[in-house]
Structures are given as structure tokens and as C-alpha cells.
C-alpha positions in Angstrom: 0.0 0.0 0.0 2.5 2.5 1.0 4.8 1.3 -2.5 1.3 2.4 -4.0 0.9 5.8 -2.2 4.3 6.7 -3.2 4.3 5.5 -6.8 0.5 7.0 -7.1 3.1 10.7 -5.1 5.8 10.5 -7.5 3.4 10.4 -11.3 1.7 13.6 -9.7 4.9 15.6 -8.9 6.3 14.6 -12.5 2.9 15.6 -14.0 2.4 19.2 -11.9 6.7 19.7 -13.0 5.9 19.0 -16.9 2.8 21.1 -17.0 4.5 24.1 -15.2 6.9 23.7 -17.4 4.7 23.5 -20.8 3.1 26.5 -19.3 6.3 28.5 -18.8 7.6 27.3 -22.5 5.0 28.4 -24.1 5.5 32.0 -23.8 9.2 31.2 -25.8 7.3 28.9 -28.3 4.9 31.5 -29.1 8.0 34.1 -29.9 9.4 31.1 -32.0 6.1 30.8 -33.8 4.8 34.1 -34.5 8.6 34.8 -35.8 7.9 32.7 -38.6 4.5 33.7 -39.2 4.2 35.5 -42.2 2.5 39.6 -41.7 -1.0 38.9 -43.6 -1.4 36.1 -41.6 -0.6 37.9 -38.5 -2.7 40.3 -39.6 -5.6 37.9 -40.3 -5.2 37.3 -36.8 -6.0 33.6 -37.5 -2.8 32.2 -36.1 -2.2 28.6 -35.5 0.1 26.8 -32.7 2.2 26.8 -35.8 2.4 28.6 -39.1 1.3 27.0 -42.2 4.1 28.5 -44.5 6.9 29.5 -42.2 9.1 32.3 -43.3 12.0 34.2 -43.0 10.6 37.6 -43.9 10.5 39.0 -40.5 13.9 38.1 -39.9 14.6 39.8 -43.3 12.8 42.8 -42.7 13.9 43.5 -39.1 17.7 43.2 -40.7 17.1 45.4 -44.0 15.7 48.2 -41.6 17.2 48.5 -38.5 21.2 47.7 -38.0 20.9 44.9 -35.8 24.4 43.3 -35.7 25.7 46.6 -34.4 23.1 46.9 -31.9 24.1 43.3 -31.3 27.4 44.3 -30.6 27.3 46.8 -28.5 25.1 44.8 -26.0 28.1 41.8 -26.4 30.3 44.2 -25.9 28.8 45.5 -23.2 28.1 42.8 -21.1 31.4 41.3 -21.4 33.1 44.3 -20.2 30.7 44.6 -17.2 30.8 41.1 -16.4 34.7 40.9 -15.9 34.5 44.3 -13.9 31.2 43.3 -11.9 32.8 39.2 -11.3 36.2 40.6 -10.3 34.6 43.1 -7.7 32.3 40.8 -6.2 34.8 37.6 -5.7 37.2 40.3 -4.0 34.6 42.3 -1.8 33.0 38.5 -0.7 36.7 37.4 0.4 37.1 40.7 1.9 33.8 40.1 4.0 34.3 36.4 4.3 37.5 36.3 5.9 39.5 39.4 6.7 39.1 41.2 9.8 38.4 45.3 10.1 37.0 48.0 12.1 33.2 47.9 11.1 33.1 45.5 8.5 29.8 44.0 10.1 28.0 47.5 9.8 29.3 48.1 5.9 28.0 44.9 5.0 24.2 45.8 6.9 24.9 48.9 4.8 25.4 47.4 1.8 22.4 44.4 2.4 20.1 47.8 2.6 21.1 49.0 -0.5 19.2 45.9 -2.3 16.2 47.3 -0.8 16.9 50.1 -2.9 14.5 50.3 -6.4 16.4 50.6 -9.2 14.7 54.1 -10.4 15.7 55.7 -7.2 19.4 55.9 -7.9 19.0 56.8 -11.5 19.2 60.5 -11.2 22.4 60.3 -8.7 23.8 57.9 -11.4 22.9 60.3 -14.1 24.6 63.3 -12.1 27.8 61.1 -11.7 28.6 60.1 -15.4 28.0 63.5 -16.4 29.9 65.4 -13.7 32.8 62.6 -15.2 32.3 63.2 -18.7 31.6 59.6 -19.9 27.5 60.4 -20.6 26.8 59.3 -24.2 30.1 56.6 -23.8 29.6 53.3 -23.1 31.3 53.7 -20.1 28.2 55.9 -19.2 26.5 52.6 -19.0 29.2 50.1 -17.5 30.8 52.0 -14.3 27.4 52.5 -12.5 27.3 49.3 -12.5 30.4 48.2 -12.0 29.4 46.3 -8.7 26.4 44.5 -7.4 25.0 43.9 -3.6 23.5 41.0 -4.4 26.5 39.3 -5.6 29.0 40.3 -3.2 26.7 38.7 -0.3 26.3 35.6 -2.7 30.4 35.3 -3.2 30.6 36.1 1.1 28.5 33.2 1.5 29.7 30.4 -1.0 33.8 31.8 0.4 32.7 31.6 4.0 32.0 27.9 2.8 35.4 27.5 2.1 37.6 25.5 4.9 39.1 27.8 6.5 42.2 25.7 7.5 43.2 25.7 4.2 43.2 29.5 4.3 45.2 29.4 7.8 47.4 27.1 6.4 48.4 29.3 3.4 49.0 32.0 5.5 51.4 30.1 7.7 53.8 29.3 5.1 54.0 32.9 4.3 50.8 33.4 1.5 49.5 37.1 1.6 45.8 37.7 0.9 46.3 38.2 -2.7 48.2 35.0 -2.9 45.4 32.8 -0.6 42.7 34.7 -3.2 44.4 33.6 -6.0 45.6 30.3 -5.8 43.5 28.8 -3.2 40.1 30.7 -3.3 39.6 31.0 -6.9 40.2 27.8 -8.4 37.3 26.4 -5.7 34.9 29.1 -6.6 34.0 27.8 -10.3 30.3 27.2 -9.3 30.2 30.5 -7.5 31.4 32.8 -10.7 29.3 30.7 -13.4 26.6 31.6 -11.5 28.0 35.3 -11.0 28.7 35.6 -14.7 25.3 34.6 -15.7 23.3 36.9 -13.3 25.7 39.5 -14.3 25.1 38.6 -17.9 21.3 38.4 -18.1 20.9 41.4 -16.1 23.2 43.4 -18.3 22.1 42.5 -21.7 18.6 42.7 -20.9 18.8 46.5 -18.8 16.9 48.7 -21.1 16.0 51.8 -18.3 19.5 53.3 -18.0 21.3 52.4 -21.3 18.2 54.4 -22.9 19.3 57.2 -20.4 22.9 56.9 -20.9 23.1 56.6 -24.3 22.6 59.1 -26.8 24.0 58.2 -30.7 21.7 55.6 -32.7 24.5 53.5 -33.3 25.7 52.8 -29.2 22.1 51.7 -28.7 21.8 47.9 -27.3 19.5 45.3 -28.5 16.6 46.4 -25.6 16.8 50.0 -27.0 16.0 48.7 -30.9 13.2 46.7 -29.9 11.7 50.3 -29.4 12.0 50.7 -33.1 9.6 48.6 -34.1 6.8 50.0 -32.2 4.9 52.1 -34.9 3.3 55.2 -34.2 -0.5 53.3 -35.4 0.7 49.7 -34.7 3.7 47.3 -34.2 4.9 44.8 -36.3 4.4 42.0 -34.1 6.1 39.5 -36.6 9.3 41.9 -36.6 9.2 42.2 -33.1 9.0 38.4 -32.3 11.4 37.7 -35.1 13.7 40.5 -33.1 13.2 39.6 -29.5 13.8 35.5 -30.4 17.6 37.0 -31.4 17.7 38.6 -28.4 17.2 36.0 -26.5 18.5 33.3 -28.1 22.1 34.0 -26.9 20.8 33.5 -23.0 19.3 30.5 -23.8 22.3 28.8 -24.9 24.3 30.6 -22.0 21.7 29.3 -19.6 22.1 25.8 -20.7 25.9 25.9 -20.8 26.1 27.0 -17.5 23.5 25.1 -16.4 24.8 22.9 -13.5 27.2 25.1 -12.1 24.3 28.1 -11.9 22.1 25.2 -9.7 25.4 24.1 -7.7 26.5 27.8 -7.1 23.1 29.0 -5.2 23.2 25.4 -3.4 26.8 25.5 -2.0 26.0 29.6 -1.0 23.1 28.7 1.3 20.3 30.4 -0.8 17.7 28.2 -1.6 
């Protein structure tokens, strides 16, 4: 009876799993779909789960008008450069925090926990002040210094660091390691869960920001892929076709990063304590 109970426990978990995930697939499908949907029969507005003559004029169109691949680009660009900034800053703050020993470092850390409580629209006009008091509005690095560093993943690298066996640390510092040398050699090379998963927050959050790149940037041809997708909203209507064809290439890239990273993004969150 109770082989039973558990075999009758285990086909409902698998079937509530696969229809959560059909319903949070089908939003990608649908971009898939309509993407290949030709205009008059988006227009007819008689769409099917799938189109009957799949096409690649939206794609086509989307190209011939707007200059995609440099939009493209700049967002790779982009989120590269503030991926290795924003990585580097958070493994060194969350060893800093983890293990070294200063006047206050408890209350900076509160202080910077508080600032996640922060919304994002809030620090906008500061930010905005800052680049141009610098000179860099209008620059791409108008849009990758302010976020150079995040909250969030400092406390996540404090916590998968503070995981670390200290012992090893101690020992390293006994035969005459400094800090940098502990960070480097010891820390890093058992932190490869911890900065896939950085990389990828860091990524996805970059490449899809679309509030302060639009503020920060200024010439038509710095603009990121978030910014285009404005483009095709038409004064009387939108090109839903174009914009589906545009947003699948979009998002394409984090798909494949997603699934790449995969395993270490699940193994990162579970080592740091967050569940």
C-alpha cells in the first residue's frame, strides 16, 4: 500500500513539473512561432500553434531596416566588459567580508544588504549626475561604471567563500601566502560554481537593462538590443512578426548561456546557502 501511495506521489509531482513547465515554455514557443509567421497572416489574426508557410521575412525585414548586428554588438560588448568588472569586484569584496578582519566590516556589510532594498529608479538621477559630472555620458562607459558592482552578488560570493575550509586559508597563510596570494591560488580555483553563476546573473541582467542604457546613451548607433526593440513599435501599430522575429535573437544567446552554465548556476546557489 504505502509502494502504492508513493508511486500514485511520484506520477503527480512529475505531472504538476511537466505542466509548469509546458506553461512556462509556451511563452518562448509562441516568440518562435509568430517569428515565422508571415504579416498577412498575423494580420488575419487567424494564427495557429504553428504557421502554415513559415518564413524568414520578419527576420529579413527586421535586418534590411534597423542595424541589428551593431546593436548586437554593443550589447556583447557590453556585457562582457561589465561582467569581468562586476565578477572581479564581487569575488574580492565576498573574500574581503568572508574572511578578513576590520574596524566595522559587520556595519558596511548591513549597509550594503540595505542598499538591495533600494528600487532601481531611485538611484538613476544620482547615477545620471555622476557620469556626467565625469564626462563619460553618451560613452559606453556611461553605462558600465554604474554598474560596476552589485550587492546581491557580493553577499552571494561572502556566503559560497565563507564555505570554504578555513584551514586551508590558515594554512596558506602560515607558510607565508598574503591575501592576494590565498585569493588567487586557493580561493579561486574552488569558486568555479560561484562565478558561473556570477557571470550569468551579471550577464542576463546586463544584456537585458533597457531603463539606464536608454538614459545613458545618446547616438543611434551605441544603442543595445533592448533600445532597438523600441523601433519597431509604430506610431499606429507594431509589427508583431518583426518584433518576435527581433526579441527570439535577443534571446537566443541567454538561452544557450543558460544551458551551458546550467549545472554550475544550480550548484552555485546550493553551496552559498540560498535556496
Amino acid at each position: 500500500m504505502t509502494m502504492s501511495r508513493r508511486g500514485s506521489w511520484y506520477k503527480t509531482r512529475v505531472t504538476i513539473a511537466v505542466a509548469s513547465c509546458a506553461v512556462m515554455l509556451f511563452p518562448l514557443y509562441w516568440m518562435v512561432a509568430v517569428s515565422f509567421t508571415s504579416s498577412r497572416e498575423v494580420r488575419s489574426r487567424s494564427l495557429r500553434l504553428w504557421p502554415s508557410d513559415p518564413t524568414l521575412d520578419n527576420f529579413q525585414r527586421v535586418f534590411d531596416r534597423f542595424p541589428v548586428w551593431t546593436w548586437f554588438g554593443n550589447s556583447v560588448a557590453i556585457a562582457v566588459v561589465v561582467t569581468l568588472i562586476t565578477v572581479s569586484f564581487n569575488l574580492m569584496a565576498g573574500y574581503a567580508f568572508a574572511h578578513l578582519r576590520f574596524r566595522g566590516s559587520g556595519v558596511f556589510f548591513i549597509v550594503l544588504l540595505s542598499t538591495m532594498m533600494l528600487p532601481v529608479q531611485v538611484i538613476m538621477v544620482p547615477q545620471f549626475e555622476l557620469v556626467t559630472r565625469l564626462g563619460i555620458y553618451g560613452t559606453y562607459w556611461g553605462v558600465i561604471l554604474p554598474t560596476a558592482a552589485s550587492a546581491f552578488g557580493i553577499f552571494l560570493a561572502r556566503q559560497f567563500i565563507i564555505g570554504i575550509p578555513r584551514e586551508l586559508i590558515e594554512a596558506a597563510r602560515i607558510d607565508g601566502a598574503g591575501h592576494l596570494r590565498v585569493f588567487v591560488s586557493i580561493v579561486l580555483p574552488m569558486c568555479k560554481p560561484l562565478i558561473a553563476v556570477l557571470t550569468l546573473l551579471t550577464v542576463l541582467s546586463t544584456w537585458n537593462d533597457f531603463a539606464w542604457p536608454l538614459i545613458a546613451l545618446k547616438e543611434n548607433d551605441l544603442f543595445t538590443l533592448p533600445i532597438g526593440l523600441l523601433y519597431l513599435q509604430g506610431e499606429f501599430g507594431a509589427d508583431y512578426g518583426g518584433i518576435m522575429a527581433f526579441a527570439l535573437i535577443s534571446v537566443l544567446p541567454m538561452v544557450v548561456l543558460f544551458l551551458a552554465f546550467q549545472r554550475y548556476f544550480v550548484q552555485g546557489f546550493s553551496r552559498s546557502g540560498i535556496r
